[in-house]
mmJSON file of the N, C-alpha and C atoms, coordinates in Angstrom:
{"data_MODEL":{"atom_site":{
"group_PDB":["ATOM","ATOM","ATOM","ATOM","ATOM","ATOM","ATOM","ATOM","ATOM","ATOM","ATOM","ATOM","ATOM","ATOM","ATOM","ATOM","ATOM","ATOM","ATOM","ATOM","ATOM","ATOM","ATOM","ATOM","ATOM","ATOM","ATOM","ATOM","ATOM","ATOM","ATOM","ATOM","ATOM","ATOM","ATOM","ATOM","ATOM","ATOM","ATOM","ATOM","ATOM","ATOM","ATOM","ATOM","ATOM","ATOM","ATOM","ATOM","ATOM","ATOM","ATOM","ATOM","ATOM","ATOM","ATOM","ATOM","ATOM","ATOM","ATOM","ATOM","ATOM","ATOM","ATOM","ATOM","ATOM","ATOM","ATOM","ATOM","ATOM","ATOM","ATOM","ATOM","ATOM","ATOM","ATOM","ATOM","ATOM","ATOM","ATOM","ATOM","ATOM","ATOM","ATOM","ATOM","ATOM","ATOM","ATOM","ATOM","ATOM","ATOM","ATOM","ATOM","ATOM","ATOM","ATOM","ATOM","ATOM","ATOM","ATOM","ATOM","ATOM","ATOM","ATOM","ATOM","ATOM","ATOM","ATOM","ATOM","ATOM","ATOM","ATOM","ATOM","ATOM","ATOM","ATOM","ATOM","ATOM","ATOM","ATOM","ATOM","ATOM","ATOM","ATOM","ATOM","ATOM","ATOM","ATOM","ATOM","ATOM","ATOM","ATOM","ATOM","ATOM","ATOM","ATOM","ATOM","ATOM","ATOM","ATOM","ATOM","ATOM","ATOM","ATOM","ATOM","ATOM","ATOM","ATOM","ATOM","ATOM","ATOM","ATOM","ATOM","ATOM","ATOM","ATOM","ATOM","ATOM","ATOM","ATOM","ATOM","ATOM","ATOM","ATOM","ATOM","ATOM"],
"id":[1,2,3,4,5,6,7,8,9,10,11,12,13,14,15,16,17,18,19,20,21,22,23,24,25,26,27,28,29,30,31,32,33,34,35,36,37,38,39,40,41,42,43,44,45,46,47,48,49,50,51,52,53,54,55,56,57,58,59,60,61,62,63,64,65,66,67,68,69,70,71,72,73,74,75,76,77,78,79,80,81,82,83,84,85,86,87,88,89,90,91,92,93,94,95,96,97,98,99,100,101,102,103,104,105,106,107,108,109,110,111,112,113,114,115,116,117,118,119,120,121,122,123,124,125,126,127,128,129,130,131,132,133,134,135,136,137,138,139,140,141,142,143,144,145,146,147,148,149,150,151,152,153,154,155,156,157,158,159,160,161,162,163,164,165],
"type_symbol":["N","C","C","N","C","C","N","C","C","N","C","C","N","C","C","N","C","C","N","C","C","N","C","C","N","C","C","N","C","C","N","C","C","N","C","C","N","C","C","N","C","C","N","C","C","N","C","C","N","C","C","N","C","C","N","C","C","N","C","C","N","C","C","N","C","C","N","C","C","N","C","C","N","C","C","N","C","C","N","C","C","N","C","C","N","C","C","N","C","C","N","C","C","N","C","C","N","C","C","N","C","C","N","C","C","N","C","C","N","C","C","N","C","C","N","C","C","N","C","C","N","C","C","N","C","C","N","C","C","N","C","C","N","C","C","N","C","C","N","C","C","N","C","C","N","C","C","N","C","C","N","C","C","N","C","C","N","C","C","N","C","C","N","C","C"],
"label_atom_id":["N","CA","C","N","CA","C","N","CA","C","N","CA","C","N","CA","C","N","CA","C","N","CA","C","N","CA","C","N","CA","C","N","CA","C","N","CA","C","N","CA","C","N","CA","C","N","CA","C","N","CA","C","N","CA","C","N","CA","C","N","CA","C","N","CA","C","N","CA","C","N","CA","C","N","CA","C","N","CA","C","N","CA","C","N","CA","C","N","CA","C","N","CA","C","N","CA","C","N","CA","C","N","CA","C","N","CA","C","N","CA","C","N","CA","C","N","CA","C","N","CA","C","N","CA","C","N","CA","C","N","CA","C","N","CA","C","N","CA","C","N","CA","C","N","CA","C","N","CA","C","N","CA","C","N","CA","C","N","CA","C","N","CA","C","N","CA","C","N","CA","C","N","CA","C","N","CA","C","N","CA","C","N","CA","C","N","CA","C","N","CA","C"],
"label_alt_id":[null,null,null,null,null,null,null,null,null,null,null,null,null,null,null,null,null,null,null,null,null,null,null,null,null,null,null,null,null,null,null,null,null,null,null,null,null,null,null,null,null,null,null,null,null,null,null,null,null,null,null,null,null,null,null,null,null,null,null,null,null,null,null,null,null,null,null,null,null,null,null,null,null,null,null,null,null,null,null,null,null,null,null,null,null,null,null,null,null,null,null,null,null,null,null,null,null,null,null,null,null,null,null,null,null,null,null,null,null,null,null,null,null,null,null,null,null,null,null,null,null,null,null,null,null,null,null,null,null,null,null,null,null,null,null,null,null,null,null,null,null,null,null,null,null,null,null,null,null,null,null,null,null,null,null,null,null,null,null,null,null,null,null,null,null],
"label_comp_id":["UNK","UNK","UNK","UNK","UNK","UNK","UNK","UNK","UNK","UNK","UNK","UNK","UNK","UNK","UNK","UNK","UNK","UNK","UNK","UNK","UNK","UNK","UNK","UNK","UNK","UNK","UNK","UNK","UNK","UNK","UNK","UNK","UNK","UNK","UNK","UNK","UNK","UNK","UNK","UNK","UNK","UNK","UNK","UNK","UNK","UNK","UNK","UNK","UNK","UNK","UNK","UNK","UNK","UNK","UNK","UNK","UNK","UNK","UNK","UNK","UNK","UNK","UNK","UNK","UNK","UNK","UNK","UNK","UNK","UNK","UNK","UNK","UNK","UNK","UNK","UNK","UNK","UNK","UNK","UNK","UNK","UNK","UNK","UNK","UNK","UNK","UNK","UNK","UNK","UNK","UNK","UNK","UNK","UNK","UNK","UNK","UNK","UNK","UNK","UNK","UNK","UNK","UNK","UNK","UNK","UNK","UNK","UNK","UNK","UNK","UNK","UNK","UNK","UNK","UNK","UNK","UNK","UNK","UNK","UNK","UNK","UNK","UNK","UNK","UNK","UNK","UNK","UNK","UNK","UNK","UNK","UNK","UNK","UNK","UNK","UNK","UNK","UNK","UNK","UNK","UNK","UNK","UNK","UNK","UNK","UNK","UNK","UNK","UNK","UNK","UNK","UNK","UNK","UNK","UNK","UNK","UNK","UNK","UNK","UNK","UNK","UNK","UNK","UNK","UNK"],
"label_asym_id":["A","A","A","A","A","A","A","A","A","A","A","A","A","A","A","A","A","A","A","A","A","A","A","A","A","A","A","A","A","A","A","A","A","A","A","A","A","A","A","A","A","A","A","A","A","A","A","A","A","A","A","A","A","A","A","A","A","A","A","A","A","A","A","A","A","A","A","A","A","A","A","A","A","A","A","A","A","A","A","A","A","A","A","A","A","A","A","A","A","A","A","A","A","A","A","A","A","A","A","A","A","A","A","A","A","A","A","A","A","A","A","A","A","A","A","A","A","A","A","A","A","A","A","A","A","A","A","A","A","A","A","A","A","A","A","A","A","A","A","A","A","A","A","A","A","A","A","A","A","A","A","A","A","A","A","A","A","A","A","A","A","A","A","A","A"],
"label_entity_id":["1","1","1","1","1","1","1","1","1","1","1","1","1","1","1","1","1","1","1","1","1","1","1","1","1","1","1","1","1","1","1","1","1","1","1","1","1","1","1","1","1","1","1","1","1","1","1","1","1","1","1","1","1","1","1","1","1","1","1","1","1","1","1","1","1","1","1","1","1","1","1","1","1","1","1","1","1","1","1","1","1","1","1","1","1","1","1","1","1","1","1","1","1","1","1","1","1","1","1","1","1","1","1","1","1","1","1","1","1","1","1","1","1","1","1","1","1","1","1","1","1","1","1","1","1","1","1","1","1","1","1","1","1","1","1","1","1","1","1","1","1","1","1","1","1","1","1","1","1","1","1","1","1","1","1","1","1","1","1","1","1","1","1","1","1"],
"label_seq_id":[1,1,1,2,2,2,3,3,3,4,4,4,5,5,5,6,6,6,7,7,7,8,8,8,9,9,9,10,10,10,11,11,11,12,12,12,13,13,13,14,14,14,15,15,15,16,16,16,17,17,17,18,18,18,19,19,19,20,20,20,21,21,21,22,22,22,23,23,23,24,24,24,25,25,25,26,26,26,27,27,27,28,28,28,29,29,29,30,30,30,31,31,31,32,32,32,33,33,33,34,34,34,35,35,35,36,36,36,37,37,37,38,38,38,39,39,39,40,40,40,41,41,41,42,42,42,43,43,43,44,44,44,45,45,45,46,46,46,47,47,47,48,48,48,49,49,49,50,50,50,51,51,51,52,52,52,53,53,53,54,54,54,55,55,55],
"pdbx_PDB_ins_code":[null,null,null,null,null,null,null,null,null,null,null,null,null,null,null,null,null,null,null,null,null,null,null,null,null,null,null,null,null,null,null,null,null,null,null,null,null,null,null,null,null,null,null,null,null,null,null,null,null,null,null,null,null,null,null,null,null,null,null,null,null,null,null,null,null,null,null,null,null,null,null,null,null,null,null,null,null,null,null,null,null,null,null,null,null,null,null,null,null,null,null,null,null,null,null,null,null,null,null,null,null,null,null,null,null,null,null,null,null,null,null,null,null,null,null,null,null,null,null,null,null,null,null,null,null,null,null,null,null,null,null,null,null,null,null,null,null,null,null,null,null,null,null,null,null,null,null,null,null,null,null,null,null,null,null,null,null,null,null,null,null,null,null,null,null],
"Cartn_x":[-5.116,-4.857,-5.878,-6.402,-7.044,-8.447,-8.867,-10.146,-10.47,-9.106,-9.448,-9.444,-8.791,-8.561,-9.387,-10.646,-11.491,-12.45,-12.633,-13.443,-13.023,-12.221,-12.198,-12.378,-13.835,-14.456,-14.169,-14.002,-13.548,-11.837,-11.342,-9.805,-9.978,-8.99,-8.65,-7.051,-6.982,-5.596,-5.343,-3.963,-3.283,-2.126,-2.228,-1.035,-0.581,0.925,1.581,2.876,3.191,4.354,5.399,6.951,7.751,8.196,8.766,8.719,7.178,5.733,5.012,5.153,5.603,5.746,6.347,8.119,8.863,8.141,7.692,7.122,5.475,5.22,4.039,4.681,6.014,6.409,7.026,7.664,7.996,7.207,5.756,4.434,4.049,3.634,3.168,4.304,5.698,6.46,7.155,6.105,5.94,6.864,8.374,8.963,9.126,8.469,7.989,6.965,7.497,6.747,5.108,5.128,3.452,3.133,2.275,1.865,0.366,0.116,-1.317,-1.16,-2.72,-3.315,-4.608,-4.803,-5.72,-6.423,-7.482,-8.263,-9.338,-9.872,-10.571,-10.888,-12.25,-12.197,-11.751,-11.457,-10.956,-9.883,-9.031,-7.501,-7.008,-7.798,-7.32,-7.271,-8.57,-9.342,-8.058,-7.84,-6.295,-5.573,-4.848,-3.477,-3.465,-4.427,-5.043,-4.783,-5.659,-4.902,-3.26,-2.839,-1.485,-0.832,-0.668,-0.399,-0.336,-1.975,-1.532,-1.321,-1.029,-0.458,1.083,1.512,3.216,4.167,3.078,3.59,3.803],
"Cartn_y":[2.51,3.075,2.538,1.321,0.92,1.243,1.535,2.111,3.667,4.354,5.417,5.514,5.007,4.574,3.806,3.146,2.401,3.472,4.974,5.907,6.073,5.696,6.325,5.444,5.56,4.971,4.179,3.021,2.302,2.202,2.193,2.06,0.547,-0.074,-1.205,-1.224,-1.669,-1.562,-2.976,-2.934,-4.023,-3.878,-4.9,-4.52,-5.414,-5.871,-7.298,-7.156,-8.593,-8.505,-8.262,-8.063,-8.039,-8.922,-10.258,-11.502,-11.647,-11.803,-11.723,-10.472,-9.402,-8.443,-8.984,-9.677,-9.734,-10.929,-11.709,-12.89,-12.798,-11.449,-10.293,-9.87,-9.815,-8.862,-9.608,-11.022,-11.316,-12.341,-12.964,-13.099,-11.508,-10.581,-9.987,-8.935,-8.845,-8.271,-6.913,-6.434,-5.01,-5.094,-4.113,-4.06,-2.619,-1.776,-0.508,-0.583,0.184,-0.086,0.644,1.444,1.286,0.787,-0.042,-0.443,-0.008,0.747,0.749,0.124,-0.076,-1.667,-0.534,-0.415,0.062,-1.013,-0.656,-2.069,-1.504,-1.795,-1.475,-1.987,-1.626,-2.55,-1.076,-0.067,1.024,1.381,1.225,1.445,2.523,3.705,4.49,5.554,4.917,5.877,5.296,4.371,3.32,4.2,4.108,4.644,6.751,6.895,8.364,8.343,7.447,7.417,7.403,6.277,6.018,7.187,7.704,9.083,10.489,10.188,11.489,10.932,9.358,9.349,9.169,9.439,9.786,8.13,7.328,6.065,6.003],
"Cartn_z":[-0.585,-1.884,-2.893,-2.905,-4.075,-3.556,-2.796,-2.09,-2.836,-3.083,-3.287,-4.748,-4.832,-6.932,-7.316,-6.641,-7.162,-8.063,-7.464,-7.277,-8.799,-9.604,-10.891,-11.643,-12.434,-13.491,-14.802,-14.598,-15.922,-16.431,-14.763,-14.786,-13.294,-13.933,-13.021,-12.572,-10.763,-11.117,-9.874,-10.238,-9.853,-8.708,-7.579,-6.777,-6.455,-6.24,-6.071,-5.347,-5.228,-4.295,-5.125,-4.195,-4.969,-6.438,-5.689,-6.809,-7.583,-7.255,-8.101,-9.133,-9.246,-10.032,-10.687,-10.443,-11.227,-12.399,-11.547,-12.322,-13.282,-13.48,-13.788,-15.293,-14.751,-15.882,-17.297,-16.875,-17.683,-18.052,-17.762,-18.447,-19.512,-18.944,-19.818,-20.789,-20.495,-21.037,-20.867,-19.584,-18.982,-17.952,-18.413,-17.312,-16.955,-16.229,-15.864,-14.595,-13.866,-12.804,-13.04,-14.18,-14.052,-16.099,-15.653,-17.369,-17.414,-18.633,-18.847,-20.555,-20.701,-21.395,-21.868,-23.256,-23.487,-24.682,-24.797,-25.551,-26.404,-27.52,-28.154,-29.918,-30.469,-31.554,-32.708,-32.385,-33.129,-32.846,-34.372,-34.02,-34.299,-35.172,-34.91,-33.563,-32.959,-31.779,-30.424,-30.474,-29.659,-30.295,-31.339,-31.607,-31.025,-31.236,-30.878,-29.095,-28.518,-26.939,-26.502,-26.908,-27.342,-27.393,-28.428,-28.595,-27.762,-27.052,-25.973,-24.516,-24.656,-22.795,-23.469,-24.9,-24.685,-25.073,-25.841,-26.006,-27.13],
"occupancy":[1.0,1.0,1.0,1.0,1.0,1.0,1.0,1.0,1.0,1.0,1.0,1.0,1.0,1.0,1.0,1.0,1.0,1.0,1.0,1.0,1.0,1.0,1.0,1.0,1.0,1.0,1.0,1.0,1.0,1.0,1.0,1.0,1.0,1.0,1.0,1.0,1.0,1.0,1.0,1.0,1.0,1.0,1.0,1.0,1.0,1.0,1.0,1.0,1.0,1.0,1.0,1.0,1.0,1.0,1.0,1.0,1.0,1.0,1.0,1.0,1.0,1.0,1.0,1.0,1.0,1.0,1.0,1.0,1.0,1.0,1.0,1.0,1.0,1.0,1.0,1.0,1.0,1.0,1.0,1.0,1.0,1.0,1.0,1.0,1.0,1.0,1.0,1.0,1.0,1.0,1.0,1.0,1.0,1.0,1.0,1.0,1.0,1.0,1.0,1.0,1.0,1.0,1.0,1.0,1.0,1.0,1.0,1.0,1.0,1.0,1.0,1.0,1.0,1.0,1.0,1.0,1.0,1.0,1.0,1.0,1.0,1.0,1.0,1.0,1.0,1.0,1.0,1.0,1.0,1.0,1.0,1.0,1.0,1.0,1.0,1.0,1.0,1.0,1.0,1.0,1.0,1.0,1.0,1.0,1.0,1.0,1.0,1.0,1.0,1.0,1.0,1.0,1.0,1.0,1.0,1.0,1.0,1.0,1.0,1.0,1.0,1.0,1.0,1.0,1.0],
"B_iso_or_equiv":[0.0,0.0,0.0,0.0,0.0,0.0,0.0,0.0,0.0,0.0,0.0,0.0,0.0,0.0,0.0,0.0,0.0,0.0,0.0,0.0,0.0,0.0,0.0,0.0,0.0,0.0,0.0,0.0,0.0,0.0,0.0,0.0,0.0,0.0,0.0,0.0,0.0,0.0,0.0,0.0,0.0,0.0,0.0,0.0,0.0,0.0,0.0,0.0,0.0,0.0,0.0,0.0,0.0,0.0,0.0,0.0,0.0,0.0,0.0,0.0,0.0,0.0,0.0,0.0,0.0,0.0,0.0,0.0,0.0,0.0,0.0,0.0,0.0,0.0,0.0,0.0,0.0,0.0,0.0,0.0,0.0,0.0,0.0,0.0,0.0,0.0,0.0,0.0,0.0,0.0,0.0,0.0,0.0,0.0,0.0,0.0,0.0,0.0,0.0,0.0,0.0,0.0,0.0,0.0,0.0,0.0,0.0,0.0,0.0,0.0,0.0,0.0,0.0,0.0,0.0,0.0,0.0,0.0,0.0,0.0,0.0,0.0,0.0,0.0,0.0,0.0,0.0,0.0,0.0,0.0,0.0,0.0,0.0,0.0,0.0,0.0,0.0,0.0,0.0,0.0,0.0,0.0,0.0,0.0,0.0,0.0,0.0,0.0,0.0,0.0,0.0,0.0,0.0,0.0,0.0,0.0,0.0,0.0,0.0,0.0,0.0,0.0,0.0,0.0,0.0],
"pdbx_formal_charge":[null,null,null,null,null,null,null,null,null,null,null,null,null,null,null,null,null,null,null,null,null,null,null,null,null,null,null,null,null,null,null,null,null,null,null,null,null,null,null,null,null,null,null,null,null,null,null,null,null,null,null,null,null,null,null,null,null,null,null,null,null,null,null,null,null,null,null,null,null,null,null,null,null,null,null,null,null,null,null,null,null,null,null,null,null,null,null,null,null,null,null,null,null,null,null,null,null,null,null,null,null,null,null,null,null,null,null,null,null,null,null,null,null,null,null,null,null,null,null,null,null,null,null,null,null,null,null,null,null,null,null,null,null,null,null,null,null,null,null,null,null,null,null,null,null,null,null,null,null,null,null,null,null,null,null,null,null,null,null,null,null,null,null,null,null],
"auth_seq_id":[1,1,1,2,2,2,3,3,3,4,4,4,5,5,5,6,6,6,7,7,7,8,8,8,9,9,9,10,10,10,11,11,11,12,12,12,13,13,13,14,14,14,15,15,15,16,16,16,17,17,17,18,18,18,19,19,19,20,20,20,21,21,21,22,22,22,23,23,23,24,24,24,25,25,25,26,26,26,27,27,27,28,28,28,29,29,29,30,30,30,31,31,31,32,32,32,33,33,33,34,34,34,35,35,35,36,36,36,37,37,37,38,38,38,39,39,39,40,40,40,41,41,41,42,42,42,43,43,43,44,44,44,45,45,45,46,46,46,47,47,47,48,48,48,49,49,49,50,50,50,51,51,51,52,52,52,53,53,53,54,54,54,55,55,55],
"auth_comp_id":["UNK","UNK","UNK","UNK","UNK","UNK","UNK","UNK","UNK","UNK","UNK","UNK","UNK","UNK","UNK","UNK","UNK","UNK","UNK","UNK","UNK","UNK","UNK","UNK","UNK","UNK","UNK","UNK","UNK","UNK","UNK","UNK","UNK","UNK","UNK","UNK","UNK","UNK","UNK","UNK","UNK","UNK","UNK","UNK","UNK","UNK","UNK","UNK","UNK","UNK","UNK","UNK","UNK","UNK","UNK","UNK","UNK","UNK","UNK","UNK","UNK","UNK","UNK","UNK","UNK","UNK","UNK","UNK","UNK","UNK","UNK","UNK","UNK","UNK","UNK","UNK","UNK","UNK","UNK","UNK","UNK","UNK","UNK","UNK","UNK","UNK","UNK","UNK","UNK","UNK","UNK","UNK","UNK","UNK","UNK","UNK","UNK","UNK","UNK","UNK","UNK","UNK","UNK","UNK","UNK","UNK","UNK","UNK","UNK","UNK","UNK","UNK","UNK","UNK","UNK","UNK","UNK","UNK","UNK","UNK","UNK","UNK","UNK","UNK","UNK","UNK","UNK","UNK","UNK","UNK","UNK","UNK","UNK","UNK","UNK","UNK","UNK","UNK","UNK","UNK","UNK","UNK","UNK","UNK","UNK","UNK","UNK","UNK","UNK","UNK","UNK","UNK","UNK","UNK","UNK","UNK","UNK","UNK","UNK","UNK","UNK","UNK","UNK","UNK","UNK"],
"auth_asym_id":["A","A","A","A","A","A","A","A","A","A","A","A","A","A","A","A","A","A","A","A","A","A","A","A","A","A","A","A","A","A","A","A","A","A","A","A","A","A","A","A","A","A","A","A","A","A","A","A","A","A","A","A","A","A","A","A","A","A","A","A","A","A","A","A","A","A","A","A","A","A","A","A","A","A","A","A","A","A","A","A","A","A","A","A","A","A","A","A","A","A","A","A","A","A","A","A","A","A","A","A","A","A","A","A","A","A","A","A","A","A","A","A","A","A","A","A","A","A","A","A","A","A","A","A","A","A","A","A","A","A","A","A","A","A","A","A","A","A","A","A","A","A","A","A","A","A","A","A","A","A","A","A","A","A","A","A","A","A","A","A","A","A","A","A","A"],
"auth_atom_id":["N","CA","C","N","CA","C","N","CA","C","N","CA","C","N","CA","C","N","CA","C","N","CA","C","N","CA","C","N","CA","C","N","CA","C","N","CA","C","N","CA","C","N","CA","C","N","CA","C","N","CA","C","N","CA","C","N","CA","C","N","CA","C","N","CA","C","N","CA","C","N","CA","C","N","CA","C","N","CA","C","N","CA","C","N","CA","C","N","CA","C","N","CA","C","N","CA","C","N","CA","C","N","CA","C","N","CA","C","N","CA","C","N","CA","C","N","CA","C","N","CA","C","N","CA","C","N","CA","C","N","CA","C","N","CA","C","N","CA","C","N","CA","C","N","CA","C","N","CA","C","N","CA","C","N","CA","C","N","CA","C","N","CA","C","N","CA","C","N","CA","C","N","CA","C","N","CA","C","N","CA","C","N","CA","C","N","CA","C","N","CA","C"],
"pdbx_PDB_model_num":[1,1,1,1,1,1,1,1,1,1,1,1,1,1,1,1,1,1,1,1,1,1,1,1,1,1,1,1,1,1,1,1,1,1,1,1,1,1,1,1,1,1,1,1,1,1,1,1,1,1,1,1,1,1,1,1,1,1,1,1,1,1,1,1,1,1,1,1,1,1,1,1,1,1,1,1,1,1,1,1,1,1,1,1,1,1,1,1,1,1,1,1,1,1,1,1,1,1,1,1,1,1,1,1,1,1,1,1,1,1,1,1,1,1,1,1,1,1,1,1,1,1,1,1,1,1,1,1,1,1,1,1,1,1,1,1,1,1,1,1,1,1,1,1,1,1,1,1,1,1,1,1,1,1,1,1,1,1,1,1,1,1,1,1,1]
}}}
């Protein structure tokens, strides 16, 4: 799976065990089995992403 998802440009992803997830989640706060993390020094151009993945 991450072989084939590597193929998409300027996305990183993550895969873990059960208990490391759990212990994933309540470090970063993300309890959903998928979290995306967007980053940037423009907040409106962020809040604009935000917006159309429905967050």
């Amino acid at each position: 799976m991450q072989k084939t998802l590597e193929a998409i440009p300027g996305v990183t992803f993550g895969f873990s065990q059960p208990i490391q997830l759990r212990t994933n989640e309540l470090i970063s706060g993300v309890r959903q089995d998928v979290g995306i993390k967007i980053f940037g020094d423009d907040l409106e151009e962020l809040a604009d992403l935000a917006k159309g993945l429905g967050l």
